[in-house]
Every structure is written in structure tokens, then in C-alpha cells.
C-alpha positions as CSV (number, residue, x, y, z in Angstrom):
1,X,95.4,28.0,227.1
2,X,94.0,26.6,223.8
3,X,95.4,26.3,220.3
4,X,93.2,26.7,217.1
5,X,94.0,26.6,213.6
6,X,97.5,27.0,214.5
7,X,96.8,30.4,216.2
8,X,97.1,30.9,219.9
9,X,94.3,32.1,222.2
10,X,94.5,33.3,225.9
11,X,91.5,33.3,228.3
12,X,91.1,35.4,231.4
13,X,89.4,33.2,234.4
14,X,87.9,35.7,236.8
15,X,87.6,35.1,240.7
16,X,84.6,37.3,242.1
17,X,83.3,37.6,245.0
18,X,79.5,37.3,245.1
19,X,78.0,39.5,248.1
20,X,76.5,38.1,251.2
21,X,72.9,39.8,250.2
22,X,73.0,37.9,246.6
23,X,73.8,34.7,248.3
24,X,70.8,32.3,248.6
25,X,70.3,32.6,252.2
26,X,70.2,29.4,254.8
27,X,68.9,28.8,257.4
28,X,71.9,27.6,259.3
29,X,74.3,30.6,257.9
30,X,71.8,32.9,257.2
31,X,68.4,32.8,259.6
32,X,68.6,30.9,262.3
33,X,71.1,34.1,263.7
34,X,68.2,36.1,263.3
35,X,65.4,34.0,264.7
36,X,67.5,33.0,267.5
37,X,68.1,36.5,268.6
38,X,64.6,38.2,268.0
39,X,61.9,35.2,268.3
40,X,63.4,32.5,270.3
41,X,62.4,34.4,273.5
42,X,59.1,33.2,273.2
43,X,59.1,30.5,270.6
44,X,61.1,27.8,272.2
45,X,59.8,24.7,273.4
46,X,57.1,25.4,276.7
47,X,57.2,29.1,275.2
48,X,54.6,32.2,275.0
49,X,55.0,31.3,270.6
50,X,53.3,28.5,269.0
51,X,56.1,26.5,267.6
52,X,60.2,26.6,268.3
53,X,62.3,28.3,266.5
54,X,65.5,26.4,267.9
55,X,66.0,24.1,264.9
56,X,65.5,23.6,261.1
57,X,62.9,20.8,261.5
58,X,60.6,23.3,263.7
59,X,61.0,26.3,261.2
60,X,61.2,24.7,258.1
61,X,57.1,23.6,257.8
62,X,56.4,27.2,259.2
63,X,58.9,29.2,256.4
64,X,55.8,31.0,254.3
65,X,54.5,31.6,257.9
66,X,57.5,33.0,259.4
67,X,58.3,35.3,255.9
68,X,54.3,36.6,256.1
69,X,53.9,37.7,260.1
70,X,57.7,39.6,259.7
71,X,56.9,41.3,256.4
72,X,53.6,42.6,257.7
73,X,55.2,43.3,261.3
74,X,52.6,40.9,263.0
75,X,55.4,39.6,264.4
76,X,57.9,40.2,266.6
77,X,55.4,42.1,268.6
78,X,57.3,45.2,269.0
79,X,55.1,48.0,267.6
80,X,57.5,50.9,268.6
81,X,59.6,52.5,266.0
82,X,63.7,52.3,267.0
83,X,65.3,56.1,269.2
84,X,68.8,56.7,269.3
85,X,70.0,54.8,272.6
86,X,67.7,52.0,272.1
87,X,65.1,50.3,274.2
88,X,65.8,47.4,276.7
89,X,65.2,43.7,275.1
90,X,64.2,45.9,271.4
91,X,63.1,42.9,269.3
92,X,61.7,45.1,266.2
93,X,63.3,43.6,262.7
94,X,65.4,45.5,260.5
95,X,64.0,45.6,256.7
96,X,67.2,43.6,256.2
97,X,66.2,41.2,258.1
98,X,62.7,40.8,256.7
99,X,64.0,40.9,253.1
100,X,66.1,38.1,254.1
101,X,63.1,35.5,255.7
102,X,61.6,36.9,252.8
103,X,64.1,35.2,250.8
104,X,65.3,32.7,252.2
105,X,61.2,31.3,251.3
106,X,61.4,31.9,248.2
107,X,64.5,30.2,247.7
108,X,63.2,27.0,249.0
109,X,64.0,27.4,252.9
110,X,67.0,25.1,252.3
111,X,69.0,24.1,255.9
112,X,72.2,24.7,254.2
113,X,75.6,23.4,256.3
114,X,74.8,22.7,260.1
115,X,78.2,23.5,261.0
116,X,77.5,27.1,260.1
117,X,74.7,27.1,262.6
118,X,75.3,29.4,265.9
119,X,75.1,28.3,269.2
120,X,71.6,27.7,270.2
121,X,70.6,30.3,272.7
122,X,70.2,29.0,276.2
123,X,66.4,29.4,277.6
124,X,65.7,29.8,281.4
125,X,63.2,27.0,281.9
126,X,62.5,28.6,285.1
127,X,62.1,32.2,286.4
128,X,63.8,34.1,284.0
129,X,65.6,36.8,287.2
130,X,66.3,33.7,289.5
131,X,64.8,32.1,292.0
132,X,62.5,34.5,293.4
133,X,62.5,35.5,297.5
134,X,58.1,35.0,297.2
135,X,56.4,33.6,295.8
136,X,53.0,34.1,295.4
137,X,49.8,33.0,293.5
138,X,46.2,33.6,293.7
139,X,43.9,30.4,296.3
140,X,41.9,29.4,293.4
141,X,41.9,29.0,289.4
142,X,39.7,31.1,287.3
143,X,38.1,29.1,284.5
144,X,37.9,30.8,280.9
145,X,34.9,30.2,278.9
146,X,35.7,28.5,275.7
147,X,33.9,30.8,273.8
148,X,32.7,35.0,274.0
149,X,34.1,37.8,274.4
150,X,38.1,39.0,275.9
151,X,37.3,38.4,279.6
152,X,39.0,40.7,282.1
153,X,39.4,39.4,285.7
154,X,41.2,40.8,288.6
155,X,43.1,38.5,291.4
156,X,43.5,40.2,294.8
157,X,46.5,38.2,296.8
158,X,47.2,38.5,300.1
159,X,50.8,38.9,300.8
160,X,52.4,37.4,303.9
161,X,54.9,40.0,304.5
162,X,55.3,41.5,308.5
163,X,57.1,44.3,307.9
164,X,58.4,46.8,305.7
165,X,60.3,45.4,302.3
166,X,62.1,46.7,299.6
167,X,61.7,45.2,296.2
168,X,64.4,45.5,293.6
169,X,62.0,42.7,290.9
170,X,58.9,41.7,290.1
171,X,58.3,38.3,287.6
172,X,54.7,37.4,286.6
173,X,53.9,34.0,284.9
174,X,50.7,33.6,283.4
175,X,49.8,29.8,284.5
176,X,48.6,29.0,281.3
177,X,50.1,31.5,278.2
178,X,47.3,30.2,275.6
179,X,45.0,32.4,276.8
180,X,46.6,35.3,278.8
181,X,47.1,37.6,276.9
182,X,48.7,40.5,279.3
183,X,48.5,42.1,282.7
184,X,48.9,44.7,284.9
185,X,49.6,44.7,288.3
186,X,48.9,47.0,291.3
187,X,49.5,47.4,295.0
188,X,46.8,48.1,297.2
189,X,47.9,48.4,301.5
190,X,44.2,49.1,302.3
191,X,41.2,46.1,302.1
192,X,39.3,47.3,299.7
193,X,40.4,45.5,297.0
194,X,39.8,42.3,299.4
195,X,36.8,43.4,299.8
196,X,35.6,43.3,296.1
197,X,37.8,39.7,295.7
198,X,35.6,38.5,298.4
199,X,32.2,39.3,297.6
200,X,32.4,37.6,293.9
201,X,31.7,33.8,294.5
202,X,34.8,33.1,291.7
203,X,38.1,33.4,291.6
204,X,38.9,36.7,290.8
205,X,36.5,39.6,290.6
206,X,35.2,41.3,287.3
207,X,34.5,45.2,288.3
208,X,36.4,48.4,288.2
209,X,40.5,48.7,290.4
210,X,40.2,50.9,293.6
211,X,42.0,54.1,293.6
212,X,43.8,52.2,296.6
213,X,45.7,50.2,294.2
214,X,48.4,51.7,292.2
215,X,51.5,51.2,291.0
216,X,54.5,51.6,293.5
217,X,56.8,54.4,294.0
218,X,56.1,55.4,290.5
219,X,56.7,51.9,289.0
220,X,55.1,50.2,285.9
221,X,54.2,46.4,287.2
222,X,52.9,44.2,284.2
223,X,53.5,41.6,282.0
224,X,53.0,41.0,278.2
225,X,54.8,38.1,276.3
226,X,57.8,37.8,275.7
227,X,58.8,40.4,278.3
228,X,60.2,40.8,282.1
229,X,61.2,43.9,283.4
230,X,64.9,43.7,284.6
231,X,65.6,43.9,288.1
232,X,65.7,47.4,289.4
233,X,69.6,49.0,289.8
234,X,70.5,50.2,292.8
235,X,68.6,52.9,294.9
236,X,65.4,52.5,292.4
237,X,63.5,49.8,294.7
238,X,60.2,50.0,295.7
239,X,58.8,50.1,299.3
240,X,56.1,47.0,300.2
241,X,54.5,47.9,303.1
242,X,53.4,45.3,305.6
243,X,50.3,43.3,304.7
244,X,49.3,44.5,301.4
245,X,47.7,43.5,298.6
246,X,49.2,42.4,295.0
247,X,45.8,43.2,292.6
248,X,46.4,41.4,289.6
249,X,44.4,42.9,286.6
250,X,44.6,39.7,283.8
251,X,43.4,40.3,280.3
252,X,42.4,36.6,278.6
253,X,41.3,35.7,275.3
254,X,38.6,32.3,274.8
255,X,40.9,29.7,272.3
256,X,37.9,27.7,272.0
257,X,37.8,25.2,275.2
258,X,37.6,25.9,278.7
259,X,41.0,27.1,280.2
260,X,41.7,27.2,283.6
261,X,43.9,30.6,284.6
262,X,46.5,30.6,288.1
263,X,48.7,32.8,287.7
264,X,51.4,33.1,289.7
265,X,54.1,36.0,291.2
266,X,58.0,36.1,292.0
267,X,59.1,39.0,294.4
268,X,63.0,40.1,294.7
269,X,63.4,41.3,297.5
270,X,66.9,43.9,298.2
271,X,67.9,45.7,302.0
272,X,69.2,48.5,300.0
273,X,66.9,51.3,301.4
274,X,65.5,53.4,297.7
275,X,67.3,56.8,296.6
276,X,65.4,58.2,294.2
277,X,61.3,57.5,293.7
278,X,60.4,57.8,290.0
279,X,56.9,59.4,289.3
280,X,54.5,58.2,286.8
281,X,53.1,61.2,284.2
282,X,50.1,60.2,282.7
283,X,49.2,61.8,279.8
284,X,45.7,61.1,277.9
285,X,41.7,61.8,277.5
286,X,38.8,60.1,278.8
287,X,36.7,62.4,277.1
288,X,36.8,61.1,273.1
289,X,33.9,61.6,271.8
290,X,34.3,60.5,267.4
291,X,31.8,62.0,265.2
292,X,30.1,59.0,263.1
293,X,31.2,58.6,259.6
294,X,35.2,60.4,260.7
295,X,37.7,58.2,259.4
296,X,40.6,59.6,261.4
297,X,40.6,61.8,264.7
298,X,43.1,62.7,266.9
299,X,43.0,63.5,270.7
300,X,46.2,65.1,272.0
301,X,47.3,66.0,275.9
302,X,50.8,67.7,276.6
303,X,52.7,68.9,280.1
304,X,55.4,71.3,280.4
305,X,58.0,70.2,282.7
306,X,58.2,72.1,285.9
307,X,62.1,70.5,286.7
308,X,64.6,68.7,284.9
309,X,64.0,65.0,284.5
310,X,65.3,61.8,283.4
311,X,62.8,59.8,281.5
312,X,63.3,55.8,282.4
313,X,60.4,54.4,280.6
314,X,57.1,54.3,278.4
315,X,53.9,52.6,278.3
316,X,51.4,53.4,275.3
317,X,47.8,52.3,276.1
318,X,45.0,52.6,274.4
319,X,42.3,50.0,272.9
320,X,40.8,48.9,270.0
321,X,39.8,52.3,268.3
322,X,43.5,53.2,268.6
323,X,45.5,53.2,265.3
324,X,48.6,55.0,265.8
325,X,50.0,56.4,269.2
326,X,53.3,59.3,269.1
327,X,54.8,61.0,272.2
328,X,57.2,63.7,272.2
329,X,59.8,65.8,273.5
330,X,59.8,69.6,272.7
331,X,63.1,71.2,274.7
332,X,62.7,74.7,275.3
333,X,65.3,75.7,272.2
334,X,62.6,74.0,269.6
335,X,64.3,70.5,269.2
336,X,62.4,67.7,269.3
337,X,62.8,64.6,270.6
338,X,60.9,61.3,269.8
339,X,59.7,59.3,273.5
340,X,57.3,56.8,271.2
341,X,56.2,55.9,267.5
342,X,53.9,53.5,267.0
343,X,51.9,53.6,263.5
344,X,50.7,50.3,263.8
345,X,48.7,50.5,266.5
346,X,48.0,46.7,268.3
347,X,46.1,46.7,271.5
348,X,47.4,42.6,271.8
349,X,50.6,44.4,272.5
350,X,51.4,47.0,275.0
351,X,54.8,46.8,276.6
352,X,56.6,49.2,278.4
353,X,59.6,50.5,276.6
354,X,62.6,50.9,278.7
355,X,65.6,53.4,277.5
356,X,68.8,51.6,277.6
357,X,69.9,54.9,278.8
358,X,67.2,57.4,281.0
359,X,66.6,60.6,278.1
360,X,67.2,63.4,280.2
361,X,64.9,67.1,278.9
362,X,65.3,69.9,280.5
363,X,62.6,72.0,282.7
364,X,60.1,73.7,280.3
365,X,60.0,71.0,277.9
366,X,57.0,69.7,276.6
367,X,55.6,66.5,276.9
């Protein structure tokens, strides 16, 4: 209260509370929740990322960065748009969260308190399912040019298995993650794989996969980073039968030296006999064929399902020419149901989506 010129005057003082989003964000209140729970996967120390994200000295230097790869989606490489239910391990930002890395760069990238700062997420320096039951890896590196073009270069591994096995897991680790850039993985119980391995004086062979060897039971085996498939539930394993061979297609990318490449393989192995065999449904065309001069063409397969199904996962491929990828769901009623969106297409990341839950369509619904 204040007196003037013998008059009293009263002033109001007024409490408000300013709202989270107006707040100049942190990055221990404010970011590192966000990094630690969609980058920190791969960009911890010994990671698939360049630099950590675990603590303000590692992120500070690399705040433009970090506020330029989210805003244009470069990063987190997660190209599919969100479906109800989810996908397993989805890493995809919110615009939320963007506008806040955004943000909190503009505003100077200040640390703010360290006592607001979460718990730092615990990283498996080792395999990321558990100590594997084999372990396998291919008799000899491949060396990587330091210069030219993507090399592709398939590993054919014996494994020493003597009878029939059931495998509930699969972990790949690339040997060497500046320069692997993903792979796929196949089974082959014949020799002809071997065969090809064997006549290529390298490690490795460069040439075309054998019909021989294909995925098991229905299963997708790969690896991009960031990503390991969780181990199978119960009654989904896969049968390994005696004395095949693990054909290990790795994609690799020349960083400008000479990289050596050993990948290596963790099997989990379970006695629970399998229940249910998925089967793979490939849709797609070999036969594109884009006038010169067309801007945008589209090439479209579809099947109508003869049973009712449960869908467990996805796996958009495609390469280079590729610019957006969609699959869908047409029930017999009309309804439509969104399987993938991707309208960023990025061949430097194809992971298979896994539904948290299996999306279960009816028979005569279109794929």
C-alpha cells in the first residue's frame, strides 16, 4: 500500500502461472526426457550415433544439429507415420517435441538445474536379449574400400548345430557400425549358398541369394540401427534344422578409409516345440518400367485374403527411386485400415514395424 498526496492507493499483485510450453525449455527439465527416450538407443557412448546424448556437455556443442535432423525428420530414423496400437520400440517425434529442440536452440541450449535431470537410461553394453546360446560369426573379415560405391556382400556361416532346434531370438552386431549400414538375414539347409561363399577368393561373396535361403517359418531376420527384434513369445519359434546355413546379406557404405567388416550372430535357443507358423505376404513389382521426363509414378499390387488373419509385422523395401511407400487394409464392409505410411521415403532406413498388438482383418480383405 502507498500513500500520495494524502490520498490512498491500493495495488493488486497478481500470481500467474506461466505454462510449461512458454517456459524457456532446459535441457535438464526439458530435453534430456526426450532425447533419452527416443535417441539414446543408439547415441550413447560405443553406439550406432555419432555422439552421446547422455549428458549436457555431449549435446550442448551439437544443439543446432540436434534442432535441424528432428525438424526435417532426418533423425530419429523412423520413417513410418504413428497407427492406433502403436509399433514396438516406435521412436518417431511428436511435433511437440520437435518444437521444443527447436526451442530450446534458440533460447541458447541452456543446462538449466541438474537436479531436474531424469535418470540416465541404462544401456546394455553387451547383447541387448542376453547372453546368447550361439554364437556365431563369419572365418574371415571383409575389407571395405575407402572409397566407391554402397558395396553389398553376403556371409555364408556354417552353423554347428546336430540336430533339430527351436529359436525363440536372433541378435546381429555389425562388427564395425561406421560402415554397416543394414542387413538381412536368411537360412539356407542346402549347400548352395556354400557353394557361392566358396568359390569367391574373399570373405563373403558379391552375387545374387539362392532361392534355398529364406527367411524361416515366415520370419523377418535383419538388422538396421538402432533396432533388435524382441525375442519371439511363446509357440512363435522357429525350426533350425541340423547343419544349415545362416546367409548373411550386409549392405555397407565407404566413410573414406579402409574398414574391415566381421559381423557377428547371437542365437536363442527355446525347447518349446512352435504353435503357429506365420507366413510372409509379399506384395510388390519387378516390372517398373518409368517413362523419362515423369516426375511421379506409382506401381500398386493388392491380395484379397482367402482366411482371417492376424497381421504381426511390416517391412517396406524399396530403393533409391522410392519416395513414398503406403499399405493398406480394405475390410470387406469398406473400412480402411492403415498397415504403413511412409511419405518420406529413405532407403538408409528400412525396419520392420512390429504392432504392439497383431491387427487382425477379416477373410476378403484387401491388402
Amino acid at each position: 500500500m502507498a500513500m500520495a498526496a494524502s490520498r490512498f492507493s491500493t495495488a493488486m499483485v497478481l500470481f500467474v502461472a506461466v505454462p510449461a510450453f512458454a517456459q524457456a525449455p532446459t535441457y535438464s527439465r526439458d530435453v534430456a526426457p526426450v532425447l533419452f527416450a527416443r535417441c539414446a538407443t543408439c547415441h550413447h557412448p560405443g553406439g550406432a550415433g555419432p555422439f552421446s546424448v547422455l549428458t549436457y556437455a555431449d549435446v550442448k556443442p551439437k544443439a543446432t544439429l540436434i534442432a535441424t535432423a528432428t525438424k526435417s525428420r532426418y533423425m530419429p530414423p523412423w520413417k513410418a507415420e504413428p497407427v492406433p496400437g502403436g509399433f514396438v520400440g516406435q521412436t518417431r517425434l511428436a511435433d511437440e517435441e520437435i518444437n521444443l529442440l527447436q526451442r530450446w536452440d534458440d533460447g541458447g541450449a541452456v543446462e538449466g538445474n541438474p537436479r531436474d535431470l531424469p535418470e540416465t537410461p541404462r544401456i546394455e553394453r553387451g547383447w541387448q536379449l542376453g547372453k546368447p546360446d550361439l554364437v556365431v560369426t563369419p572365418a574371415a573379415a571383409f575389407t571395405v574400400p575407402p572409397n566407391g560405391i554402397d558395396v553389398f556382400r553376403i556371409f555364408v556361416i556354417p552353423l554347428p548345430v546336430d540336430r533339430v532346434r527351436y529359436v525363440r531370438g536372433l541378435e546381429f552386431r555389425p562388427g564395425n557400425q561406421r560402415v554397416v549400414h543394414h542387413a538381412n538375414i536368411r537360412v539356407d539347409p542346402t549347400r548352395a549358398s556354400r557353394r557361392l561363399d566358396d568359390a569367391d577368393p574373399e570373405a563373403g561373396y558379391d552375387g545374387l541369394i539362392p532361392h534355398s535361403a529364406t527367411y524361416p517359418d515366415g520370419h523377418f531376420l535383419g538388422w538396421t540401427p538402432g533396432q533388435v527384434a524382441p525375442l519371439l513369445p511363446k509357440g512363435l519359434a522357429w525350426r533350425l534344422d541340423r547343419e544349415s546355413d545362416l546367409v548373411v546379406e550386409v549392405h555397407m557404405q565407404p566413410d573414406g578409409r579402409s574398414e574391415t567388416v566381421q559381423p557377428s550372430i547371437g542365437l536363442y535357443f527355446t525347447d518349446d516345440v512352435p504353435e503357429r507358423t506365420p507366413l510372409m505376404l509379399r506384395l510388390g513389382r519387378q516390372s517398373i518400367d518409368i517413362p523419362p521426363g515423369v516426375a511421379d509414378y506409382t506401381t500398386t499390387d493388392s491380395f484379397v485374403l482367402p482366411v482371417d488373419v492376424e497381421i504381426e509385422a511390416v517391412q517396406p523395401h524399396a530403393h533409391y527411386r522410392a519416395r513414398e511407400v503406403h499399405g493398406t487394409a480394405t475390410l470387406p464392409d469398406g473400412t480402411v485400415k492403415h498397415l504403413t505410411d511412409i511419405t518420406d521415403w529413405d532407403f538408409r532406413w528400412q525396419h520392420v514395424y512390429r504392432y504392439v498388438q497383431p491387427l487382425k482383418l477379416p477373410k476378403g480383405t484387401t491388402l
